[in-house]
C-alpha positions in Angstrom: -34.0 96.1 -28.7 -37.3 96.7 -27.4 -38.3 98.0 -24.1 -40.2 95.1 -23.7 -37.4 92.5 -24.8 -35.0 94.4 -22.9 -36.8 93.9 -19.4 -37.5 90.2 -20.3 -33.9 89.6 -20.8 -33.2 91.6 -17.8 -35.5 89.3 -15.6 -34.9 85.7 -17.5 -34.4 83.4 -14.5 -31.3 81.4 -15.8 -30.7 78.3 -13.6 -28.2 80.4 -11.5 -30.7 82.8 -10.7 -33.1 80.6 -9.8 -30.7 78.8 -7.6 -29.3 82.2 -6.0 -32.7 83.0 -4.9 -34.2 80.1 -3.8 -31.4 80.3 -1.1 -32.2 83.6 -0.8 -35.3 82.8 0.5 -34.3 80.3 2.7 -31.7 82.0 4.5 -34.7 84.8 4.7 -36.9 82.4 6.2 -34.5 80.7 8.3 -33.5 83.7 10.0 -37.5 84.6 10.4 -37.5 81.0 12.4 -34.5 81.6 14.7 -35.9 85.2 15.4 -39.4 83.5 16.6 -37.5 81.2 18.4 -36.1 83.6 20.4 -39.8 85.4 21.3 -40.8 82.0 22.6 -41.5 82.4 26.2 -39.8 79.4 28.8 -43.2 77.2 29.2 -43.3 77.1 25.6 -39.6 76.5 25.0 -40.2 73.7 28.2 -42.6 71.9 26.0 -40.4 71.6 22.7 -37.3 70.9 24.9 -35.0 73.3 25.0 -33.9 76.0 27.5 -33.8 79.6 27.2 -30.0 79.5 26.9 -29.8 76.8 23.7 -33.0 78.7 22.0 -30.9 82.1 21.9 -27.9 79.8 21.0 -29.8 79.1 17.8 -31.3 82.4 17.4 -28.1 84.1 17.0 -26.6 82.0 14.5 -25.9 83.7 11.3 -28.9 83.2 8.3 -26.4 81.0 6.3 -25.3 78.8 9.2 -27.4 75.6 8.5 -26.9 72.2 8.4 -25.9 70.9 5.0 -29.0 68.7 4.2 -30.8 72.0 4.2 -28.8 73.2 1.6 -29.8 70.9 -1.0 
């Protein structure tokens, strides 16, 4: 085999693949979110009504922890 036929086996995004990273990158961002929700300051967290203690609920939730339509 190749080098070059080797890598592009190596890197062939099977449906699997596809699917294990595209959750990848959602849990990634998700847990970007949470962490920006927690930097929001109290006026700010006022406005989109929540308090301090339910935006730091949600902030410390594990990456995976989302509802299931989010999932899909």
């Amino acid at each position: 085999m190749s080098n070059h036929s080797s890598v592009a086996a190596i890197g062939a995004a099977t449906p699997h693949r596809r699917n294990l990273f595209a959750r990848l990158v959602a849990m990634l961002t998700v847990r970007a979110e949470r962490r920006r929700l927690a930097d929001l300051d109290d006026a700010t967290l006022r406005d989109i009504g929540l308090s301090r203690d339910q935006a730091m609920r949600e902030a410390l939730r594990p990456m995976w922890d989302v509802p299931p339509r989010w999932r899909r």
